[in-house]
Steps between C-alpha positions, in 0.01 A plus 500: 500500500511711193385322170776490264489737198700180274511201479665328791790264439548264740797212359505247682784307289672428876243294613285404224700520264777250643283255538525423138702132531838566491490863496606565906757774607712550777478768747759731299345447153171579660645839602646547178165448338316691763775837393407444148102529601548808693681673189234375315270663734230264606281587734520211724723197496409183700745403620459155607304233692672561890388227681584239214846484600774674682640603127165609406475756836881598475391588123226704605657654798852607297217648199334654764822697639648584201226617194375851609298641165239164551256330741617221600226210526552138671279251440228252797290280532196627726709329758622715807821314529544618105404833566731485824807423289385732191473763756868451631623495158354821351604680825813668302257677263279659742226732355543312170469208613181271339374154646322291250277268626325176337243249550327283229120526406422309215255163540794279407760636740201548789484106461834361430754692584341675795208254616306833634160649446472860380408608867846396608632627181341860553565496869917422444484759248408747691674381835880472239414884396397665867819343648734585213361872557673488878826490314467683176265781356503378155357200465422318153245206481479194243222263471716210342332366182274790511374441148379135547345614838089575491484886430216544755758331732776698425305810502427396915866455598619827297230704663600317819904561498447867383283503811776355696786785374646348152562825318594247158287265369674228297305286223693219383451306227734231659529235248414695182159382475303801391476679180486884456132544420445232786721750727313823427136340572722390810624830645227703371267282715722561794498894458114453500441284771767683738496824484790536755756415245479852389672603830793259441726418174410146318828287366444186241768237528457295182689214420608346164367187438296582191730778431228732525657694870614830314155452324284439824721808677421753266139372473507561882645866423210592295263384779631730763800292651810729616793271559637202294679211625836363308811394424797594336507270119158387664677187694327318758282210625428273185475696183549802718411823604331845337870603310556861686684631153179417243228659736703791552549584129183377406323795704767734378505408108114510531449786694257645301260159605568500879547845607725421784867385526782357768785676619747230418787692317499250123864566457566296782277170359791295276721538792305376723421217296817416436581525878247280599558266225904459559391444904225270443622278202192529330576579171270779315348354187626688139128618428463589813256800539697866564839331640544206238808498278253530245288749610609825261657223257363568147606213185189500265598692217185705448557585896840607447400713221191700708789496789704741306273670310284600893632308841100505599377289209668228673537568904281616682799591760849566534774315609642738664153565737576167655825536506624309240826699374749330286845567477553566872902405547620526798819767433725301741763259430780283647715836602217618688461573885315370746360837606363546135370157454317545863331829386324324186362226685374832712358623165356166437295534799684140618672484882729339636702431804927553476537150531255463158660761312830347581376184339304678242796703349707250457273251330465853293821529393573138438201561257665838383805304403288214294235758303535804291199638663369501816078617536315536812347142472829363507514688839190362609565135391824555716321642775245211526786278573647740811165583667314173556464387816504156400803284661739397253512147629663394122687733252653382226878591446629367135269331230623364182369361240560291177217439183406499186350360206784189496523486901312382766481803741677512804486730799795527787391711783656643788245555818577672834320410836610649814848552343524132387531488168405181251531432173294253268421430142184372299390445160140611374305533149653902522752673691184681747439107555814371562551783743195494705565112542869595632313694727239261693748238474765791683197593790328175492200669466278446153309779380237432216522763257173621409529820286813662332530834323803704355494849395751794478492762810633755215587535169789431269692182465708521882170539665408340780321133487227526751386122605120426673401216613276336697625175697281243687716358834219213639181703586666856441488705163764781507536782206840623499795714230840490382737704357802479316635630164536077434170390441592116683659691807144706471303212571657353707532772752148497455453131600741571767241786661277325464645219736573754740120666489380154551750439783399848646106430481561173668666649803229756560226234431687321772500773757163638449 
């Protein structure tokens, strides 16, 4: 295969990346996100892990069918029954089809999690790559925990599954162990000792325990690697994955240092972050890097004044190259049609089925009616609601509530199951309390709430209140939002997802 003339981009925020606890998507969020990465114009999306569940290989399988401008990649163990069902699943993409294959090496996994010598190690290798060649031409290789794993050992299975037809070689640093100078001694000892990785393209998958994965991927860049491994606001396993929207700018801010770029198309980054984040639940972080509220945000005085005087004594980018653009109204309101409001979400980039629209307009222009102005976020936020395909076991129909400084707080609240409707009321130290009470004492099920956050989806005093939260139901942590112009109703639509995520998770746990 021809060696890439850029760096590689290969997100993997639909399988890695929703393994972050909590963060899971249905099938039609995960196509949503999957659009959003093809505008953005990665070069391969993985799509999923096929044979962990049926979700997991419908995921795959509808990703597969539908994104054109990507390779599509599916994730194995070096199991044939894996590779079987990877196989089936990548079928709709064809030609650009990828099947990733895996198998641990380190000391510690050889002995307790795998209880095999290298021998067997080096022999499934290379047996999990041959047979996933029958199926697919492309064929990627990880050696899980690759950076804890003896380098003259790792050197012997690389040279081994390049042998066996792997045309990418994966080095993971799995659980963030390894620091960047640690990684180039690393991968500069593997271009030495196997010269055959100069006839295939090298990826780094680096993880973000220390918060050094950005750090340890461009380290790997300088050393000859070709392809990086991330996520969309860098979500994932544990402190999560390489974030896809830092190592992109960082090799196009500092060109000059690297010499070589992606082909991911910048304007596209804050809306996929957003995207993912309004899916997922996980909230991005103010100071987040590139995509953070606070990213182009400038308050010190002496900044301010070098701000005005020259923009590049203070940024070393623009907003707008991310695609960070304020003031973006959406020039619709209440009087609008539904052929006009359907050709914006088309702008948007965001699909949907008639029976979504339907359901999408008019939670529009009930929110047409209630604000003075309507952005594309609000859109979004709406959307988020209409495309999940999460059940809606519970919805809540009417909340009220009474407090204040010289009353205990009270909630009433109105909840609908299966067309039933009930109605309860409960008192807490705040209204968010007393609601959220109402509500496991309505379902008789008790969520522990774990994290809460409120901030505005836009700007100006009608904006919309954007709940997260993160709920523990027994064993299960689930991240969910809310939306509402009322802050209370906010949260506890979030609560309510929540509920229904957990209920959701539970069902496919059930039938796996």
């Amino acid at each position: 295969m021809k060696k890439p003339d850029h760096v590689v981009v290969f997100d993997t925020t639909l399988r890695d990346g929703e393994q972050c606890p909590g963060a899971s998507m249905g099938l039609q969020e995960k196509l949503q996100v999957a659009r959003q990465l093809e505008k953005l114009r990665v070069d391969i999306i993985e799509a999923g892990f096929p044979a962990a569940s049926p979700g997991d290989f419908e995921a795959v399988k509808k990703v597969a069918a539908e994104i054109k401008k990507c390779r599509i990649a599916g994730l194995a163990r070096c199991v044939k029954s894996d590779i079987e069902r990877c196989a089936e699943a990548l079928k709709p993409a064809r030609n650009r089809a990828r099947i990733h294959v895996f198998l641990a090496t380190s000391a510690i996994h050889r002995e307790f999690k795998l209880k095999k010598a290298k021998d067997e190690i080096l022999r499934q290798a290379v047996e999990g790559v041959k047979y996933a060649r029958k199926f697919c031409r492309d064929v990627q290789f990880s050696p899980e925990d690759a950076s804890r794993t003896e380098p003259d050992f790792l050197a012997e299975v690389v040279r081994a599954v390049i042998a066996a037809g792997a045309s990418t070689i994966n080095i993971p640093d799995t659980v963030g162990f390894t620091v960047p100078q640690e990684f180039r001694r690393l991968l500069t000892y593997l271009h030495e000792q196997v010269p055959e990785l100069k006839n295939v393209t090298v990826h780094v998958h680096c993880h973000n325990d220390l918060g050094l994965a950005v750090a340890n991927s461009l380290a790997a860049i300088e050393c000859g690697a070709r392809g990086v491994e991330c996520t969309i606001n860098g979500i994932g396993e544990r402190a999560g994955n390489c974030s896809l929207e830092e190592v992109v700018m960082a090799l196009k801010v500092r060109a000059d240092h690297y010499g070589i770029q992606t082909r991911v198309k910048t304007p596209e980054l804050f809306a996929a972050s957003r995207l993912v984040s309004q899916l997922t639940g996980m909230m991005v972080q103010r100071n987040k890097a590139i995509v953070g509220a606070n990213a182009f945000a400038h308050e010190a005085g002496i900044h301010q004044d070098g701000m005005l005087k020259h923009r590049e004594t203070y940024e070393i980018m623009r907003p707008e190259d991310v695609g960070v653009v304020t003031g973006s109204d959406l020039v619709l309101g209440k009087h609008s049609g539904r052929a006009g409001f359907s050709a914006h979400l088309h702008r948007m980039g965001l699909k949907v089925s008639p029976e979504q629209l339907q359901g999408v307009y008019e939670a529009f222009i009930v929110l047409a009616d209630k604000k003075k102005v309507v952005y594309d976020d609000d859109i979004v936020e709406l959307l988020r609601e209409y495309i999940s395909d999460i059940p809606k076991v519970y919805a809540i129909k009417c909340l009220q509530v009474s407090a204040g400084n010289r009353s205990i707080p009270t909630a009433t609240v109105q909840i609908e199951k299966g067309g039933k409707v009930v109605q309860d009321s409960a008192t807490g130290a705040g209204p968010v309390e007393a609601a959220l009470k109402t509500i496991d004492r309505l379902t008789g099920i008790k969520g522990e709430l774990k994290s809460f956050a409120m901030q505005a989806v836009t700007h100006g005093e009608d904006a919309l209140g954007e709940a997260s939260v993160q709920v523990k139901f027994g064993d299960d942590l689930v991240a969910a939002k809310g939306s509402d112009i009322d802050i209370v109703m906010a949260s506890a639509k979030a609560y309510i997802n929540a509920l229904n995520r957990h209920l959701f998770l539970e069902k496919k746990a059930s039938q796996a």
